[in-house]
Each structure stands twice: as C-alpha cells, then as structure tokens.
VMD Tcl script that draws the C-alpha trace (Angstrom):
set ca {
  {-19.62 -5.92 -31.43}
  {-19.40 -9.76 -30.49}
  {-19.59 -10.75 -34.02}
  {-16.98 -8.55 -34.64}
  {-14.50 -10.13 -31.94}
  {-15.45 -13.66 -33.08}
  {-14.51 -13.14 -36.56}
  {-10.93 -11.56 -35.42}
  {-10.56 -13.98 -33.66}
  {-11.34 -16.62 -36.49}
  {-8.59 -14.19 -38.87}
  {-5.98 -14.42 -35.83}
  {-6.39 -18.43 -35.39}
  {-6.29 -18.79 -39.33}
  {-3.93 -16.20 -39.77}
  {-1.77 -18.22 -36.98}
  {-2.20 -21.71 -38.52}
  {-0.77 -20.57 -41.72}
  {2.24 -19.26 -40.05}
  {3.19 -21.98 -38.06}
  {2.41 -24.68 -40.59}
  {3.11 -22.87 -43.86}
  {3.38 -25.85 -46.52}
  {0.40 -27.84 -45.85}
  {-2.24 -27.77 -48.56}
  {-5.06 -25.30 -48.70}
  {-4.05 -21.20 -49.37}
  {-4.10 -18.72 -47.07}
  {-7.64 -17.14 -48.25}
  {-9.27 -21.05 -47.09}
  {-7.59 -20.99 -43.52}
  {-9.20 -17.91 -42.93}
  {-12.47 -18.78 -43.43}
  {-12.56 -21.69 -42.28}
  {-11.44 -20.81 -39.09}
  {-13.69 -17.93 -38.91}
  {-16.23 -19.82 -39.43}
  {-15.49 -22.00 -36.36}
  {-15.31 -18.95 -34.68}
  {-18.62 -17.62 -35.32}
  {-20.30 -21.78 -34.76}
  {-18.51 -21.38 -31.56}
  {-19.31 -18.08 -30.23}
  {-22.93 -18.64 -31.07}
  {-22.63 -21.55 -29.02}
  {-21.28 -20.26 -26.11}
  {-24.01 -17.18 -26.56}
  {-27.06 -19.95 -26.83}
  {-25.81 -21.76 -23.51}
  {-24.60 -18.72 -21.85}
  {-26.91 -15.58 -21.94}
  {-28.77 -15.74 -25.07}
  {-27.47 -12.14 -26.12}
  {-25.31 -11.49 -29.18}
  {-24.95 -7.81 -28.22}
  {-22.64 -8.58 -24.99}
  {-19.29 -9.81 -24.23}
  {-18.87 -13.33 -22.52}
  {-15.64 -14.57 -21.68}
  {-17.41 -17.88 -22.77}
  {-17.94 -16.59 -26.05}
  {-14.73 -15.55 -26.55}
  {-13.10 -19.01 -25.18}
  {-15.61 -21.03 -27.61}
  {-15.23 -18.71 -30.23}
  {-11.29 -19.81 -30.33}
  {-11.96 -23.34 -29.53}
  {-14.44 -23.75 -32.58}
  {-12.04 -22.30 -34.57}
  {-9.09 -24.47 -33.90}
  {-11.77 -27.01 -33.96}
  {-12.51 -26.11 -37.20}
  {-8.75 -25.75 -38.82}
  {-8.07 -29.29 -36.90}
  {-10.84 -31.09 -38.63}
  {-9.89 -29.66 -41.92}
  {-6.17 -30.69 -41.61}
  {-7.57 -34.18 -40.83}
  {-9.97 -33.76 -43.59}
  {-6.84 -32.51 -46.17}
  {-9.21 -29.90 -46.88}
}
mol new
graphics top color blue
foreach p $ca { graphics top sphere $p radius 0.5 }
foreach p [lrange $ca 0 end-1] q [lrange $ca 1 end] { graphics top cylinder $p $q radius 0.2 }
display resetview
C-alpha cells in the first residue's frame, strides 16, 4: 500500500510540474516518471531511516516521498533533461 501512495504521489508532483510550467522541454510522459521515481528513492529513504517496513504508513515516508520527487523534477530542470 506504501508503494502505492509514493507513486501517486510521484504522478501528482509530475502531473503538477507540467501544469504550472507547461512550455519547458521534456513531455508530459518524462515528468511523470521522473518524479515518481523521486518518489519511490525518497519514500524508501524515509522507510530505511524510519521503521524499516514497506508495508506501513509513515508520515516520514510520505513527506520524503514528495521531497524526492520535487528533488527529482528540480534536478532535471537544472539538468534540461
């Protein structure tokens, strides 16, 4: 169920960024996995230094989660990915 919240999370960051910057390079299909891939490095972060347990909910997880996947679309945007 975690993975499942970090990945819409990931879509809703990605999802997000294209909205609110809609002319920068990349397509819409890239944001989205890029950031949820962010979201995923992040969560599992947050799990590893929190708990240890993918199977519950962490309000850490789900704070990383989004962080890593802002992170992730800021790096890329840097990057001109």
């Amino acid at each position: 169920m975690t993975l499942i919240l970090w990945i819409a999370i990931g879509i809703a960051a990605g999802w997000l960024k294209r909205m609110m910057f809609p002319g920068r390079p990349g397509g819409f299909v890239p944001t989205l996995v890029l950031a949820v891939i962010g979201a995923l490095i992040g969560g599992y972060i947050a799990t590893y230094f929190t708990t240890g347990d993918l199977a519950t909910l962490h309000p850490a997880g789900f704070a990383v989660a989004l962080l890593g996947a802002v992170l992730m679309l800021l790096v890329a945007a840097k990057l001109r990915i």
